[in-house]
C-alpha angles and dihedrals in degrees: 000000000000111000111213127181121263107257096056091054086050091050098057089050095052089048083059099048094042094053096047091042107042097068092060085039134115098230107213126192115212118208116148104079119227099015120129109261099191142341101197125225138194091257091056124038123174144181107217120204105209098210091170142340130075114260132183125225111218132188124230106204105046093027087226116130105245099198151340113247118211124184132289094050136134120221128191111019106111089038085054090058094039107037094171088079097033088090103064092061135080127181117223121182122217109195133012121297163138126264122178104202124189134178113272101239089050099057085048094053095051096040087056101042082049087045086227096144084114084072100053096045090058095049086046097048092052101042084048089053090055107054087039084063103039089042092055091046089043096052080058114125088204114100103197086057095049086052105041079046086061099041085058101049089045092057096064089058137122108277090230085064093044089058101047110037132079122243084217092055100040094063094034094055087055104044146047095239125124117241095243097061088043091047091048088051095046085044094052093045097051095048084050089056093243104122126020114219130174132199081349089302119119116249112167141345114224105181121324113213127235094245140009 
C-alpha cells in the first residue's frame, strides 16, 4: 500500500466535500482584515468552507490565538456535533478572502445521502491530531519546548504572516509566557546560530536543539 503524506490525503477529502457543499453554501467575501468573522452559538451552527484567504482561530476565554488557517480548510464540523465546546472559539481572518458557509444538518444530510462520512473522519481525525499534539507541547512547563513547539508552527505559515508579524508576538499571543523569558530564548538561539531573524521577524530555522 503507498504511503502519502498527510496533507495531500487532507486535501482529496476536502475536494470531495467542497464539491458536494458549495452548491447548497452561502458563499461570503471577506474583505475588512482583522475583523471577527463569528463567534458561534447553540441557535446557529455552521459548517464554514475556507476557499482562500488566511484566517486565525482565537480563542475567547484565554484570549491566546489557537492557529493560522490556510485554504483549503474545513471549519465546524466537529463543534456542530458537539455544541458544549462551540462557545470558547472565534474565527478572525487575516487577509481577503472567500468562505462558502452552510447549516450544519444540511450538510449532514447531503454528506450522508452522498456516504461521504469517510471524508469527515479523516478531517476530523487530523485536525484532532493536531490540537492533541499542540495541546500536549503546549501543558509543558518547560519554556524552551513551548517555544521550539511555536517556532516550528510559525514557520509553516503564510509568508504574509511571516513578514509582518513579530517572532516575539506570534508566540506571546499563544502562550502564557512573559516577554522577557521569549525574548532571552530568541536571543540564545539566534547567537547559537540556530534561527535567523531579522528586525525581530523570523527568516529562516536552521536547526532547533533538544534541549536548551
Amino acid at each position: 500500500m503507498e504511503c502519502r503524506p498527510g496533507r495531500e490525503v487532507l486535501d482529496e477529502h476536502l475536494e470531495v466535500l467542497f464539491a458536494l457543499l458549495i452548491p447548497y453554501s452561502e458563499k461570503i467575501d471577506i474583505c475588512d482584515s482583522g475583523h471577527i468573522l463569528f463567534t458561534e452559538s447553540h441557535e446557529n451552527c455552521f459548517i464554514y468552507l475556507i476557499k482562500s484567504g488566511c484566517f486565525l482561530i482565537r480563542d475567547v476565554i484565554t484570549g491566546f490565538n489557537t492557529k493560522t488557517i490556510s485554504p483549503p480548510a474545513m471549519l465546524g464540523i466537529g463543534q456542530c456535533m458537539y455544541p458544549g465546546w462551540i462557545k470558547g472559539f472565534s474565527i478572525e481572518h487575516i487577509s481577503n478572502g472567500v468562505i462558502f458557509r452552510i447549516d450544519s444538518q444540511k450538510a449532514f444530510e447531503v454528506i450522508d445521502s452522498n456516504h461521504c462520512w469517510r471524508s469527515v473522519v479523516y478531517i476530523l481525525s487530523y485536525q484532532l491530531g493536531f490540537m492533541t499534539n499542540r495541546q500536549c507541547h503546549l501543558l509543558n512547563k518547560n519554556s524552551y519546548i513551548l517555544i521550539k513547539t511555536l517556532l516550528l508552527e510559525m514557520s509553516q505559515e503564510p509568508e504574509k504572516m511571516l513578514k509582518n508579524v513579530s517572532v516575539e508576538k506570534y508566540i506571546s499571543e499563544r502562550c502564557h509566557l512573559g516577554r522577557s523569558v521569549i525574548m532571552k530564548i530568541l536571543s540564545d538561539l539566534r547567537k547559537g546560530g540556530y534561527i535567523e531573524i531579522n528586525r525581530g521577524k523570523l527568516v529562516k530555522i536552521v536547526k532547533l536543539p533538544e534541549r536548551y
